[in-house]
C-alpha positions as CSV (number, residue, x, y, z in Angstrom):
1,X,112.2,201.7,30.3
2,X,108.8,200.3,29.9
3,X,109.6,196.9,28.1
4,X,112.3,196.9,31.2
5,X,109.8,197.3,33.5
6,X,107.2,194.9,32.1
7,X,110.2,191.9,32.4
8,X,110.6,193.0,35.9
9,X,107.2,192.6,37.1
10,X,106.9,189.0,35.3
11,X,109.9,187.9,36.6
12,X,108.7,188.6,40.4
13,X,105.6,187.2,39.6
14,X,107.2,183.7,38.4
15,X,109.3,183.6,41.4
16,X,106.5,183.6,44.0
17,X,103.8,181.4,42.5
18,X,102.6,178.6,44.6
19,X,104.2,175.1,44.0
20,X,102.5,173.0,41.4
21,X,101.8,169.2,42.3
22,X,102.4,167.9,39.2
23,X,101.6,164.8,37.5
24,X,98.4,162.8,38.9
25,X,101.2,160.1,40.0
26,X,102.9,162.4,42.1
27,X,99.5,163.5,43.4
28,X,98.7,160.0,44.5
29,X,102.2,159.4,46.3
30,X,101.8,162.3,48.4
31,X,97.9,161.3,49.4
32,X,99.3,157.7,50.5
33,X,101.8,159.7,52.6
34,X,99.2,161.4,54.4
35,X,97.4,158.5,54.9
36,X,100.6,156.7,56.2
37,X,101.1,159.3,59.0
38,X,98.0,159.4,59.9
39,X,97.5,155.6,60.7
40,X,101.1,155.8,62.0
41,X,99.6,158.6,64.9
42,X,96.6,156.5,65.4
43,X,98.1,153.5,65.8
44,X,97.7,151.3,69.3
45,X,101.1,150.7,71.4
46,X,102.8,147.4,71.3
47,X,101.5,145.9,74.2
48,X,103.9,145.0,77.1
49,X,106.3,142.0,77.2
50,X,103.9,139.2,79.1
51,X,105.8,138.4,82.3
52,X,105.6,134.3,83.4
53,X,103.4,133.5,86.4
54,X,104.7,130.4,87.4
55,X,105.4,129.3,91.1
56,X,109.5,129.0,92.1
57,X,109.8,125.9,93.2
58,X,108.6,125.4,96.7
59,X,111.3,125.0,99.3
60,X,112.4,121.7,101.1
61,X,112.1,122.2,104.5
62,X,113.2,120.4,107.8
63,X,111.0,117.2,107.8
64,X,110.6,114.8,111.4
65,X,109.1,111.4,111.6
66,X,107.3,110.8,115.0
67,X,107.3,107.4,116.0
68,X,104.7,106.0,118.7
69,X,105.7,102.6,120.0
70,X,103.9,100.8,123.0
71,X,107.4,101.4,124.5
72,X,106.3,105.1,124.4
73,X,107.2,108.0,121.6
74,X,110.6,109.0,119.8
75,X,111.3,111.8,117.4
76,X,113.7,110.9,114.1
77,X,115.1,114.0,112.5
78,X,115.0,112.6,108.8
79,X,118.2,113.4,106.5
80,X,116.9,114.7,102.9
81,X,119.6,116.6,101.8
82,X,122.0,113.5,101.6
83,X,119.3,111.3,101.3
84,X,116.5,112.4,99.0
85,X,115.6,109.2,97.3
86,X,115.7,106.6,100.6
87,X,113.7,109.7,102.9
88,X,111.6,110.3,100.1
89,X,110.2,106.8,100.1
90,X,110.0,106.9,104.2
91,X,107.8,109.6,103.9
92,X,105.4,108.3,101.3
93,X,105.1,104.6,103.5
94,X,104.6,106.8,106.7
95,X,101.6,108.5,104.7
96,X,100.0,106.2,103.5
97,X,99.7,104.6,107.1
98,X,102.5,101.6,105.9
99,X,104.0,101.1,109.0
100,X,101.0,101.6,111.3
101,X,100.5,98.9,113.3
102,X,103.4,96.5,112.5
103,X,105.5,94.4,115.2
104,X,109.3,95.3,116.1
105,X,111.4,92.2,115.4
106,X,115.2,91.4,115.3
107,X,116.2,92.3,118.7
108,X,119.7,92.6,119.4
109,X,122.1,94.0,121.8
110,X,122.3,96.5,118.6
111,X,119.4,96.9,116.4
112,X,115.5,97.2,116.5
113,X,113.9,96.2,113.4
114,X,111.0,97.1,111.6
115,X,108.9,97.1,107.9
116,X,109.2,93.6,106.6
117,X,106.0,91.6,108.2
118,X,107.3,89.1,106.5
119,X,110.9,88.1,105.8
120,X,110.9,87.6,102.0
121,X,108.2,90.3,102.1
122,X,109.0,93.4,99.5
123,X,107.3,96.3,98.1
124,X,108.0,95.3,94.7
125,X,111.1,97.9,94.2
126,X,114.5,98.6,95.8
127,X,116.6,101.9,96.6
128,X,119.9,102.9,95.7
129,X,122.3,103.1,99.0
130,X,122.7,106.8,99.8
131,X,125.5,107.6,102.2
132,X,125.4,111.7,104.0
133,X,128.5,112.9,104.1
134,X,129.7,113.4,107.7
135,X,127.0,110.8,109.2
136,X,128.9,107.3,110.8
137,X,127.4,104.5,113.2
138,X,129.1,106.2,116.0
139,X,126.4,106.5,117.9
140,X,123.0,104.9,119.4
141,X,119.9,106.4,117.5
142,X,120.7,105.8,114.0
143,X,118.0,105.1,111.4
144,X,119.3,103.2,108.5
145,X,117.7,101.1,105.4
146,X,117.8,97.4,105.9
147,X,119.6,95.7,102.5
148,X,117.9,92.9,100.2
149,X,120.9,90.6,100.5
150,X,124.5,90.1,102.0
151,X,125.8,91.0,99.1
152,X,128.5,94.1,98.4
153,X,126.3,95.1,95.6
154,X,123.4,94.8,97.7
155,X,120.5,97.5,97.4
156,X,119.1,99.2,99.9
157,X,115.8,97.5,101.1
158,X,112.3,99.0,100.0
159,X,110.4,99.2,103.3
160,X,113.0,97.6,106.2
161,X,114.3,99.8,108.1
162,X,116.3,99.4,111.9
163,X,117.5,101.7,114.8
164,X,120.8,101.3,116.3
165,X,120.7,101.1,120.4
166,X,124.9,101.8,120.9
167,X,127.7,102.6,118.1
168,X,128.2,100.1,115.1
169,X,131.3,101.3,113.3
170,X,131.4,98.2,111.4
171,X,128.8,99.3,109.6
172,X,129.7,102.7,108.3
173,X,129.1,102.6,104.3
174,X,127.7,99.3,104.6
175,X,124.2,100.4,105.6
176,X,122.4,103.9,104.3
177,X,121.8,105.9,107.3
178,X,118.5,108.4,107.0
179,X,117.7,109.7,110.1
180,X,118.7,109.9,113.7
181,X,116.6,109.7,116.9
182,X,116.6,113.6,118.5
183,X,113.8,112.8,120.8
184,X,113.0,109.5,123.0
185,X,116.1,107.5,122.1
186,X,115.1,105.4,125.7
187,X,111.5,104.0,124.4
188,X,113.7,102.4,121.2
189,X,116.0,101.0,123.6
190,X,113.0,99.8,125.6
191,X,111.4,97.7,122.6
192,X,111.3,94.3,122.0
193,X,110.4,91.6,119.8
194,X,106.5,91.7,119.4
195,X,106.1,95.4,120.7
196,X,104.4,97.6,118.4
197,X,104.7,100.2,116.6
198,X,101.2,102.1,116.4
199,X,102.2,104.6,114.3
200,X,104.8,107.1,112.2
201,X,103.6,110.6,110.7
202,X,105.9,113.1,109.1
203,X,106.3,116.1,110.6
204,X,106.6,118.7,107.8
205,X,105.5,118.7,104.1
206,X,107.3,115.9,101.9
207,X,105.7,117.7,99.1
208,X,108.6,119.4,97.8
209,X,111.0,116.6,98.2
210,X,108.7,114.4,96.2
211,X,108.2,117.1,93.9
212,X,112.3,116.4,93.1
213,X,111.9,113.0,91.8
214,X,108.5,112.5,90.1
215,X,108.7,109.7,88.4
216,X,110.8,108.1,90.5
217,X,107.4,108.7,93.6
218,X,105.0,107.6,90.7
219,X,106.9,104.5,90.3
220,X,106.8,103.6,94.2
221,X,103.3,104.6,94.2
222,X,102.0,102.0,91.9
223,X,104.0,99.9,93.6
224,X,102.4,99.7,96.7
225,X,98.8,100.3,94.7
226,X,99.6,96.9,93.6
227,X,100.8,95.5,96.6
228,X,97.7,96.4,98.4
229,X,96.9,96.1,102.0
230,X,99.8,94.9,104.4
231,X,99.1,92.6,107.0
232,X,100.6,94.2,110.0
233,X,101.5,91.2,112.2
234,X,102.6,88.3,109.8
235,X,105.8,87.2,110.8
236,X,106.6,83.7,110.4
């Protein structure tokens, strides 16, 4: 009973001693896991997905070109949407004070003219015709761009433009229409060869528009940089 009981009590005692590490290797591994956890619980959150700053695209709103004539004012509600390019390139001659001060010329039962002080004069560039769907010579009032030649394959004129006084059918995709007198349509059919026109600013920003085509704007711009000054009343 004694040698039985002596195998009994070792046997316990095996069974509950404390694990053993091992070898020095296996000591390492479990150090480096330590150290693993711990920099894993110390460790800075990824920092959140940068979100862009940049500005939509700023909106192209209604734009109006105020004429004042010595015939008195008229208001020209300027077609962008199905003319970008030819309203575009209104709006940077009105701004740059182009038109200011230049004589009316052409006078006809139909048409006042205006933007060519001289008639071979040019700004150095041309525009491709751009017809609005929907918008006809069947009316007085019409603002259109003047063309560089007879020709069918004519462009559309860099700086002449011409109002319409009664209907012109004849003319429907022929000439680009831009615009069309909402206010003052009597002063325009009041004006005559040699009147004046003192002035056109844009009502609205053409900021946007422009901002559509930039090379295109860039292009006109040195342009008329190397044109220079205009001489408003040069007419031969």
């Amino acid at each position: 009973m004694a040698h039985a009981t002596t195998h009994a009590r070792v046997h316990l005692t095996r069974r509950h001693r404390s694990p053993r590490l091992g070898t020095p290797a296996a000591a390492l591994g479990v150090l480096l896991l330590a150290a693993c956890s711990r920099e894993e619980a110390t460790a800075p959150a990824a920092p959140a997905p940068a979100t862009s700053t940049a500005a939509a695209p700023a909106a192209i709103g209604p734009l109006r070109a105020r004429f004042e004539t010595t015939q008195g004012p008229f208001v020209v509600e300027l077609l962008a949407e199905g003319a970008p390019r030819t309203v575009a390139n209104f709006c940077l001659l009105a701004t740059r004070g182009f038109y200011d001060g230049q004589e009316w010329y052409g006078q006809s039962p139909v048409v006042r003219q205006v933007g060519r002080p001289r008639p071979e004069f040019t700004t150095g560039y041309e525009l491709p015709r751009e017809f609005v769907p929907g918008t006809w010579f069947d009316a007085g009032g019409r603002l259109a761009a003047s063309l560089t030649s007879d020709s069918d394959a004519s462009l559309a004129h860099g700086s002449g433009v011409f109002l319409t006084i009664k209907p012109q059918e004849r003319w429907n995709l022929v000439y680009p229409i831009f615009g069309s007198v909402v206010e003052g349509q009597a002063s325009v059919d009041m004006l005559r060869d040699g009147d004046r026109l003192i002035s056109v600013r844009i009502e609205g920003d053409p900021a946007p528009l422009w901002a559509t085509m930039p090379a295109e704007v860039a292009a006109w711009r040195a342009a008329l940089d190397r044109l220079g000054a205009v001489p408003p009343v040069a007419r031969e």
